[in-house]
C-alpha positions in Angstrom: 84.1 110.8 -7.5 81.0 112.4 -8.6 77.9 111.7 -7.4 75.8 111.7 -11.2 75.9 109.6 -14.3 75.2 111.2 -16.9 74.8 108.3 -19.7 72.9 106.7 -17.3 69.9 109.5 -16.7 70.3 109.4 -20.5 69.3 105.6 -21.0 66.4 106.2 -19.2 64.7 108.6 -21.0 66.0 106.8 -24.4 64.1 103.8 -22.6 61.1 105.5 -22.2 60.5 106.9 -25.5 62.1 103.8 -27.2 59.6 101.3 -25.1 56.7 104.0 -23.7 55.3 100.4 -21.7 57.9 101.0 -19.3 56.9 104.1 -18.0 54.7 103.0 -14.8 57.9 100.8 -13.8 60.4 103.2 -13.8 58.4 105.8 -12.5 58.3 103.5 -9.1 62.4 104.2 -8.7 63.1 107.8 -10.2 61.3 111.0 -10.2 62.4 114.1 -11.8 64.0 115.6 -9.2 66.4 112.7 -9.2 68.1 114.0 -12.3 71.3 115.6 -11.7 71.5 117.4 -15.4 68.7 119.9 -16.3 68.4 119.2 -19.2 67.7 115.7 -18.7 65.1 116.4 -15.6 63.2 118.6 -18.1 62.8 115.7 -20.3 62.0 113.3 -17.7 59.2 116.1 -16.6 57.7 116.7 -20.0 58.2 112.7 -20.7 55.6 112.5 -17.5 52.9 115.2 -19.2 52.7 113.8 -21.8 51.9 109.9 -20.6 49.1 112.5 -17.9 47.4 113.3 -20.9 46.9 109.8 -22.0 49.7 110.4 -24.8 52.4 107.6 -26.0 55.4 109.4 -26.1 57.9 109.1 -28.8 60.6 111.9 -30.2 58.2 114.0 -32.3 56.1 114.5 -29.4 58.6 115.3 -27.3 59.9 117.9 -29.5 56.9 119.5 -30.4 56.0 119.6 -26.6 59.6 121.1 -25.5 59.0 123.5 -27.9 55.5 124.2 -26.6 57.0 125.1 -23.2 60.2 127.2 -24.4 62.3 124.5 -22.9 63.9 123.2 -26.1 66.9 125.0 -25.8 67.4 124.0 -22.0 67.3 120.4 -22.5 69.3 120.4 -25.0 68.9 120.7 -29.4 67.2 118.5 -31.1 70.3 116.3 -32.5 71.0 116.1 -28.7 67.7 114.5 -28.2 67.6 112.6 -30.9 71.0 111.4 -30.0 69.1 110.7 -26.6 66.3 108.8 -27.9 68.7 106.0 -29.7 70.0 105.4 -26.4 66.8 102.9 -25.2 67.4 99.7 -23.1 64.3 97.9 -22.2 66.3 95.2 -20.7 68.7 97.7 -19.1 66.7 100.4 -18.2 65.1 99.5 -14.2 68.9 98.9 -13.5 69.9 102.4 -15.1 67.3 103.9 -13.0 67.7 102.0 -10.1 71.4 103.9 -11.1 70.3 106.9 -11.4 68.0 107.3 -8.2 70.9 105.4 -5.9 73.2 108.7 -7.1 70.4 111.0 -6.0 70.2 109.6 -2.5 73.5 109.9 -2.2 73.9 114.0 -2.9 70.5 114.3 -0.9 72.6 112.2 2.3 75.5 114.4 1.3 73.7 117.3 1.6 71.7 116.4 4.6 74.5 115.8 6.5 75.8 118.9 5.9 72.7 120.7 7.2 72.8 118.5 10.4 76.7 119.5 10.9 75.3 123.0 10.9 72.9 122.7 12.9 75.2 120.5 15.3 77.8 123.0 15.6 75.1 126.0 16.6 74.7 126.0 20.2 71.5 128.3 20.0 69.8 125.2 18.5 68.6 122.5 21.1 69.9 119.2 20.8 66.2 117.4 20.7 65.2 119.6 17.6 68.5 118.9 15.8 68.3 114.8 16.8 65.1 115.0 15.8 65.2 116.9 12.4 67.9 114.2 12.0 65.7 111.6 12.6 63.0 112.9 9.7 65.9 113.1 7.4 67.3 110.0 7.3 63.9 108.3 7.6 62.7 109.8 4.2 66.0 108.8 2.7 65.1 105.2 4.3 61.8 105.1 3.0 63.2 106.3 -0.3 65.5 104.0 -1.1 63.1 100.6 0.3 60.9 99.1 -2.6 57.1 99.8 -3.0 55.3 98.6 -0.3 52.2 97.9 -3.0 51.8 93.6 -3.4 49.7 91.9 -4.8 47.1 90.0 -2.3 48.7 86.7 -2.7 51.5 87.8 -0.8 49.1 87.5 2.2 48.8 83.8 2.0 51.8 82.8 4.7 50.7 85.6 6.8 46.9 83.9 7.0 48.6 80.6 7.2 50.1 81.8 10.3 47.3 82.8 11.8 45.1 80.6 10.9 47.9 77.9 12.4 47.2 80.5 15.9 43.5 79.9 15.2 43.7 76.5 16.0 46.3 76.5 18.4 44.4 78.8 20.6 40.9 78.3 19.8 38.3 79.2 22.3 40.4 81.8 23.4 40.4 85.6 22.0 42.6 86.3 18.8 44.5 89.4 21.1 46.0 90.2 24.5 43.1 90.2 27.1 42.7 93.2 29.5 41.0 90.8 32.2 37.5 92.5 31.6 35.8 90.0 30.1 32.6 91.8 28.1 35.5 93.8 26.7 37.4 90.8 25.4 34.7 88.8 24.2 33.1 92.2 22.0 36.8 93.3 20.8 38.7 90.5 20.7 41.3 92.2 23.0 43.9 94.3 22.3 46.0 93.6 19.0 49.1 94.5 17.7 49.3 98.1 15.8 46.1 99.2 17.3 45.9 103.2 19.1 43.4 102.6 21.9 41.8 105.8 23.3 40.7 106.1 26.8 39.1 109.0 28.0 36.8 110.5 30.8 36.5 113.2 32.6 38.5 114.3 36.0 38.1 111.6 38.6 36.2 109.0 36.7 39.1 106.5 36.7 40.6 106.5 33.6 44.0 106.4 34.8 43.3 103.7 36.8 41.8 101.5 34.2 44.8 102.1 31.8 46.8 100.8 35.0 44.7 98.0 35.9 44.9 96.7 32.0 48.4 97.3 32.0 48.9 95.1 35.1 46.4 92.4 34.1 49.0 92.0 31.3 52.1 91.6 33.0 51.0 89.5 36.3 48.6 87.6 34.6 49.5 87.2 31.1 53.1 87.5 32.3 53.5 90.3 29.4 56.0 93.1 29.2 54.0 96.3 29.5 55.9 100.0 29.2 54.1 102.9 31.0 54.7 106.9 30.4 53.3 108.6 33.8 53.7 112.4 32.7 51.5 113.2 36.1 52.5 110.2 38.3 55.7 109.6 39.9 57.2 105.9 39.9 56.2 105.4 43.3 52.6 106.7 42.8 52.0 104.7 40.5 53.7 101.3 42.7 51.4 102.0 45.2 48.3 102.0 42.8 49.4 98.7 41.9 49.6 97.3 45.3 46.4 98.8 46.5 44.6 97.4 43.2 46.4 94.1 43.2 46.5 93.2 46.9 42.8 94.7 47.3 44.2 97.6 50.2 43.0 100.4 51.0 44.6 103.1 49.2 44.2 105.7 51.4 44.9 103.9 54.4 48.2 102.3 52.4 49.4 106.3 51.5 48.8 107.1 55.0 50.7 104.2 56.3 48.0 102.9 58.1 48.9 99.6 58.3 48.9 97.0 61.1 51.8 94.6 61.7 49.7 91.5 60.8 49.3 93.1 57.0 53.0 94.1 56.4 54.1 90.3 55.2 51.0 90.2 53.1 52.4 93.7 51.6 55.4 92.7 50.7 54.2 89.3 49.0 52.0 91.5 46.9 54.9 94.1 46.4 57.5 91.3 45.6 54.9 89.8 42.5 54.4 93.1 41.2 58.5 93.9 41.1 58.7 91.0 39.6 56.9 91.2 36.8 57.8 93.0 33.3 56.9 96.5 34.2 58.5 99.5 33.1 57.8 103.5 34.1 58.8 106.1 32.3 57.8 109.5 35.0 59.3 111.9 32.7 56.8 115.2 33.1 58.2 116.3 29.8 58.2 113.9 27.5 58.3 114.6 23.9 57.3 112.7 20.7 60.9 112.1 19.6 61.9 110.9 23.2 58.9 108.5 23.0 60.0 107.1 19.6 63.4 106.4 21.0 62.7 104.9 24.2 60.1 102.6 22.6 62.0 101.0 20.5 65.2 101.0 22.6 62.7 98.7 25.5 61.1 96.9 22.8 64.5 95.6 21.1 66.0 95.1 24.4 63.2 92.9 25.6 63.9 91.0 22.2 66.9 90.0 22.6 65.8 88.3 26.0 63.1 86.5 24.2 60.6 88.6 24.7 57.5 90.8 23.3 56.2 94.4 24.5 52.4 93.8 25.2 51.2 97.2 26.0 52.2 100.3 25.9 50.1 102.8 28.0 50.6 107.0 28.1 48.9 108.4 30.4 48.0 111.3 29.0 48.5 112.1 25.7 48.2 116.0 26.0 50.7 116.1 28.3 53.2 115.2 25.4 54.8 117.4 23.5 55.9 117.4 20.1 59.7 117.5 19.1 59.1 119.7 16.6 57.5 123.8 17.9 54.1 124.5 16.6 52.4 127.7 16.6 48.5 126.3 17.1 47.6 123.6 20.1 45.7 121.4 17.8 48.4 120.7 14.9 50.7 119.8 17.9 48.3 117.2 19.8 47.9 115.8 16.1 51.5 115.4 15.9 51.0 113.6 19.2 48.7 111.6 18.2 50.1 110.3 15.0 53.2 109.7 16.8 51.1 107.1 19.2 49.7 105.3 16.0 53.3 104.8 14.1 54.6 103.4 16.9 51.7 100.8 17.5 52.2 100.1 14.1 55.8 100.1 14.1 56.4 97.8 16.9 53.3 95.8 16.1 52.0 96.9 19.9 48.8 98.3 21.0 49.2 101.7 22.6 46.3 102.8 25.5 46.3 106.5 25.4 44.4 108.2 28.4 43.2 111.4 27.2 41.1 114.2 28.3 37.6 115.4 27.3 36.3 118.7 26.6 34.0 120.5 29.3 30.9 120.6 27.3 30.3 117.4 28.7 29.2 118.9 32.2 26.8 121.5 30.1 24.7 118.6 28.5 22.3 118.5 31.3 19.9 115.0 30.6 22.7 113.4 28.8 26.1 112.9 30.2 27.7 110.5 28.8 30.4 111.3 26.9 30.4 111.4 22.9 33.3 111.1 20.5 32.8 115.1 19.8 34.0 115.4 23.6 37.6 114.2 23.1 39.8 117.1 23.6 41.3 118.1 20.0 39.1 115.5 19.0 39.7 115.5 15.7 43.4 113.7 15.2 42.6 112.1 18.2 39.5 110.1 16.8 40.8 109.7 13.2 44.2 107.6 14.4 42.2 106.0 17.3 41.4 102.4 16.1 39.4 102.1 19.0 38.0 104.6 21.7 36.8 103.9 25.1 34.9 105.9 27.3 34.3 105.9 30.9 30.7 107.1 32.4 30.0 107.6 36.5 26.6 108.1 36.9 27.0 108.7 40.5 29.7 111.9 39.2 26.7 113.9 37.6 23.5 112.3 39.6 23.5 112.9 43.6 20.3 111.1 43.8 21.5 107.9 42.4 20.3 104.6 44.3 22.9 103.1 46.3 22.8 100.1 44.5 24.0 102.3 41.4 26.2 103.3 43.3 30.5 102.2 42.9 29.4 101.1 39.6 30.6 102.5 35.8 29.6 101.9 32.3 32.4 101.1 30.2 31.5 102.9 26.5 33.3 101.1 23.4 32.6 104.2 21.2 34.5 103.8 18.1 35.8 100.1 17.1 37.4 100.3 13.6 37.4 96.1 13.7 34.4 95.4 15.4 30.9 96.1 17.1 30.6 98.7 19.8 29.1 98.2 22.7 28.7 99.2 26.6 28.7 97.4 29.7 28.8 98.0 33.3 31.7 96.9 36.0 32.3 97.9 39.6 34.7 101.0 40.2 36.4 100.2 44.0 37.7 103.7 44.0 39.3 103.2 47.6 41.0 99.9 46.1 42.0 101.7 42.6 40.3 99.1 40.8 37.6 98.0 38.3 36.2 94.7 38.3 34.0 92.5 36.4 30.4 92.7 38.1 30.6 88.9 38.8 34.3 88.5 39.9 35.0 87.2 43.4 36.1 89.9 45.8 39.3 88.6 47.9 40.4 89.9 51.9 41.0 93.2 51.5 42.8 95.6 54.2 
């Protein structure tokens, strides 16, 4: 069978110079390039000119503008096109280009698959960069071939209903997922779906540790699925964070086995909560963008067919990752990165925490420390896809004279909030307990 119908591209154009109103409409399902005949595609191009420069196109017009650009003898004589223009549906035509379009998916998929078979077969290729090439492909096929995603804003009306129906049902709480710091709840709401959250600080300020404590607030006390990528911690690092911040240990004691007999049953209370809740770990030190795509959505439509939503996905950090696809120049590859983080937020209808690092100029600031927006590493991807960016600031890092009431303390830095107010606020940093806590939260036994 062949992959073209010719009467069909030729309906279309008769359409569009028959009923020059239609233009905008059919220009949403075909483009040029869509034509299989040349001669027909240079129509369809000039067709397009002429409607750019504010021109209603009819046969004359076309004619005299075919002959304008040589190209009258390539698309055809003039008792061609005149043949051509009689051909005009305005009933018919969206389904002759919906027609014509389907056709040019087809040879594209065709021809696709044919590049992926020989890339498949060459062994000097890896695997990842061929599944991943593969993955592009089909996905602008996909995206192709769905309708415009352009409405009109009444089709928002049972979306608001719905939440407007969660309103209610859950006022006087927050709209999102809380992180169990309260000041951070109340100013942003808590985390929503779709939203990129940057965290960042420098070395040893804790901003590992407060991606992990939100991630566990989430699944012990919100009894949320969260998924974690540790590209520097191993599976059982991270466990014993989680103990030591949830049971209220000792961390270093805990890692150096220190441990009486009276505290073991109290250790493997806490360790039997945390196993079972709805956490998953990912330790893969070389993750890639492609792999992170995959896995994602693999967890998250598992966890739906059990009834359940992904609240949080934290990766911790996002400069480890690599991109599936080589670049020559370090920032177009952390920008890959860090669009990768946002479509998946989006895509899943999660929010993604991604720990990142800062730049150095930070220590060469002197009076003013605290960290700035232009201190993200590769700061520029990083901030434009961030819907929200969080800092962390330790006095006590950068000030050895600091009171000891300042002491154990850090301010929290809301920096960028595309939905909301930003804002700042002080908690307690237990960095012997891996935690953060509210100022006023009760402290429990600790070992």
């Amino acid at each position: 069978m062949e992959l073209f119908d010719e009467e069909a591209e030729q309906i279309v154009i008769g359409s569009l110079l028959s009923s020059p109103h239609l233009f905008s409409e059919i220009t949403e399902v075909v483009r040029p390039e869509d034509f299989f005949s040349e001669g027909n595609r240079i129509i369809f191009e000039t067709l397009s000119e002429l409607v750019d420069e504010n021109q209603v196109p009819d046969t004359l017009l076309l004619l005299d503008a075919l002959k304008a650009k040589n190209s009258l003898e390539k698309a055809g004589n003039y008792a061609k096109i005149t043949s051509i223009a009689s051909m005009g549906s305005a009933v018919s035509a969206p389904i002759y280009a919906t027609r014509v379009r389907d056709f040019a998916l087809r040879r594209a998929l065709i021809e696709n698959m044919r590049e992926i078979q020989r890339g498949t077969i060459d062994i000097a290729q890896p695997l990842e960069e061929i599944l991943s090439e593969t993955e592009k492909k089909i996905y602008s096929i996909t995206n192709r071939y769905s309708q415009t995603n352009v409405q009109h804003i009444r089709e928002t009306k049972a979306e608001f209903a719905e939440f407007l129906k969660k309103v209610v049902e859950n006022r006087g709480t927050i709209p999102g997922t809380a992180t169990g710091f309260q000041r951070f709840d109340s100013v942003t709401g808590g985390l929503k779906g779709g939203q990129m959250i940057v965290l960042a600080a420098r070395p040893a300020a804790g901003k590992t540790t407060l991606a992990m404590n939100i991630a566990q607030n989430i699944a012990l006390k919100l009894k949320k699925p969260v998924l974690i990528y540790s590209l520097e911690m191993s599976r059982l690092e991270l466990f014993l964070r989680f103990v030591a911040a949830w049971g209220y240990y000792d961390s270093r004691k805990l890692s150096r086995g220190d441990i009486g007999a009276a505290d073991i049953e109290r250790l493997k209370r806490t360790a039997t909560e945390i196993i079972s809740s709805d956490i998953y770990i990912d330790d893969s030190a070389d993750l890639n963008t492609w792999q992170f795509k995959q896995r994602s959505r693999r967890l998250n439509n598992q966890l739906r067919t059990e009834g359940k939503e992904l609240g949080l996905i934290v990766v911790d950090y996002l400069q480890l990752m690599t991109d599936s696809q080589k670049r020559d120049q370090r920032h177009l590859e952390v920008a890959s990165v860090s669009r990768a983080l946002k479509l998946i937020a989006k895509d899943l209808n999660v929010p993604v925490i991604a720990v990142s690092q800062m730049n150095r100029s930070i220590e060469q600031r002197g009076k003013d420390p605290k960290p700035q927006l232009s201190d993200l590493r590769e700061s520029g991807a990083i901030e434009q896809d961030a819907d929200m960016v969080i800092f962390i600031h330790r006095e006590e890092l950068f000030n050895k004279d600091l009171p000891d009431t300042e002491k154990n303390k850090a301010e929290i830095i809301i920096a960028k909030h595309r939905a909301g107010p930003t804002d700042a606020f002080k908690v307690n940093f237990l960095k012997d307990k891996n935690l953060f806590r509210d100022i006023d939260e009760h402290a429990p036994d600790s070992i």
